[in-house]
C-alpha positions as CSV (number, residue, x, y, z in Angstrom):
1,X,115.3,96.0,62.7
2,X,118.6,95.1,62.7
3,X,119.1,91.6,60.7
4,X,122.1,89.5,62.9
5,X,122.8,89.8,66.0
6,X,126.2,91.3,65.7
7,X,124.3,94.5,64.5
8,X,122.7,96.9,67.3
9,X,119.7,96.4,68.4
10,X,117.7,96.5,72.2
11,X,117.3,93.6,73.6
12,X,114.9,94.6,76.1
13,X,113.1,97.5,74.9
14,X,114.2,101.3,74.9
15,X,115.1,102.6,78.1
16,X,112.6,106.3,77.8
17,X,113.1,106.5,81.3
18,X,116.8,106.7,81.2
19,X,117.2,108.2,78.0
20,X,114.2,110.4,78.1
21,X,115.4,113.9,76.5
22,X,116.8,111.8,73.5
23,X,113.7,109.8,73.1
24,X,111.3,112.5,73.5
25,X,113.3,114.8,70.5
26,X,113.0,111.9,68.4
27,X,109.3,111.5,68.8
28,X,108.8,115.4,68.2
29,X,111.0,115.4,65.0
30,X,109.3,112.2,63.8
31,X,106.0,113.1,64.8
32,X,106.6,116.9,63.4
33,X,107.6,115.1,60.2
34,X,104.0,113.2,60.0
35,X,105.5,109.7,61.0
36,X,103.8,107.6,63.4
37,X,106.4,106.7,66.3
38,X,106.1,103.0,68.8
39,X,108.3,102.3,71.4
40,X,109.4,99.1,72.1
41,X,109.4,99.0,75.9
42,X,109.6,97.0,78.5
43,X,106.0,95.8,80.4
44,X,107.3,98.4,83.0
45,X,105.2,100.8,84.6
46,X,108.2,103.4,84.1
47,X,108.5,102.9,80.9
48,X,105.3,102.7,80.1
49,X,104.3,106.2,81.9
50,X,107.4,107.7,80.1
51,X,106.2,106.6,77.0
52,X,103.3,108.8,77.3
53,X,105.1,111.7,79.0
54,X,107.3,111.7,75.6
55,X,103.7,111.9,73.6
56,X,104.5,108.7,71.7
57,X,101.1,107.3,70.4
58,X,102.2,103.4,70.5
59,X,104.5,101.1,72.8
60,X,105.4,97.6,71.6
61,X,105.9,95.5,74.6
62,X,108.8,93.2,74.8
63,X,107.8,89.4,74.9
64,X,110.9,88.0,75.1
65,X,111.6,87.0,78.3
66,X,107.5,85.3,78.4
67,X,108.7,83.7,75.1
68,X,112.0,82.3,76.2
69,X,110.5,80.9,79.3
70,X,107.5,79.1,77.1
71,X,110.3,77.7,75.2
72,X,112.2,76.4,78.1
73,X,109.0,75.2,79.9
74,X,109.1,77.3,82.8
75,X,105.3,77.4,83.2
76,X,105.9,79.7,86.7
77,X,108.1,81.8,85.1
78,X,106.2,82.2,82.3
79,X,102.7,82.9,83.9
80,X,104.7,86.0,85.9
81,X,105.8,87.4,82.7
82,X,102.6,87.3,80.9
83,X,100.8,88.7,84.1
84,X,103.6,91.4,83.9
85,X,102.5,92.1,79.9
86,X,99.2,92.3,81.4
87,X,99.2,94.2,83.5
88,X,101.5,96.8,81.3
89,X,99.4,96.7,78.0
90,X,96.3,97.8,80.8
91,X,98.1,100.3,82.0
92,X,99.1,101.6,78.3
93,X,96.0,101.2,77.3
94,X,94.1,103.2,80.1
95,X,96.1,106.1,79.8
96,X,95.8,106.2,76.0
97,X,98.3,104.3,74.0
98,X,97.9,101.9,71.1
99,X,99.7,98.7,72.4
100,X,101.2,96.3,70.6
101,X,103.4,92.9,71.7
102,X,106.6,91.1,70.3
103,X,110.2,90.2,70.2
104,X,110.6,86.6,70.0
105,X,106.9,85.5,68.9
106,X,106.1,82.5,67.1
């Protein structure tokens, strides 16, 4: 995890669907190798369904946009994200993946 912000970094979770043939090599060489792979992803259905298609056991969900609208007190805004993680982290879970939360906890 990159340490300022000037290094690279996602911002809002990989993009598997997009960049599925690259993610889904990495898994296999990492998983091949005996490493455990998670995805931070989006709380997108997509992603979420990619994620599995690529055989990656865990997704991390990206919280940030829940968390920055906590912060700013944009309770309605907030309440749709969270429903969003939701209804993602059921949707991982249900069709097998460990699911973890974060980016911008506290």
């Amino acid at each position: 995890v990159p340490e300022r912000r000037a290094e690279r970094t996602t911002e809002g979770g990989l993009d598997v669907v997009g960049q599925r043939s690259h993610v889904e090599d990495a898994v296999r060489s990492l998983g091949g190798a005996g490493i455990r792979v998670s995805l931070f992803i989006a709380a997108d259905k997509d992603q979420v369904e990619a994620a599995k298609a690529v055989d990656a056991p865990v997704i991390e969900l990206h919280t940030g946009a829940w968390c920055d609208a906590l912060a700013a007190g944009e309770d309605d805004v907030a309440a749709r994200e969270f429903e969003r993680l939701r209804i993602a982290a059921g949707l991982a879970k249900s069709i097998g993946l460990e699911v973890h939360a974060g980016h911008g906890l506290d």
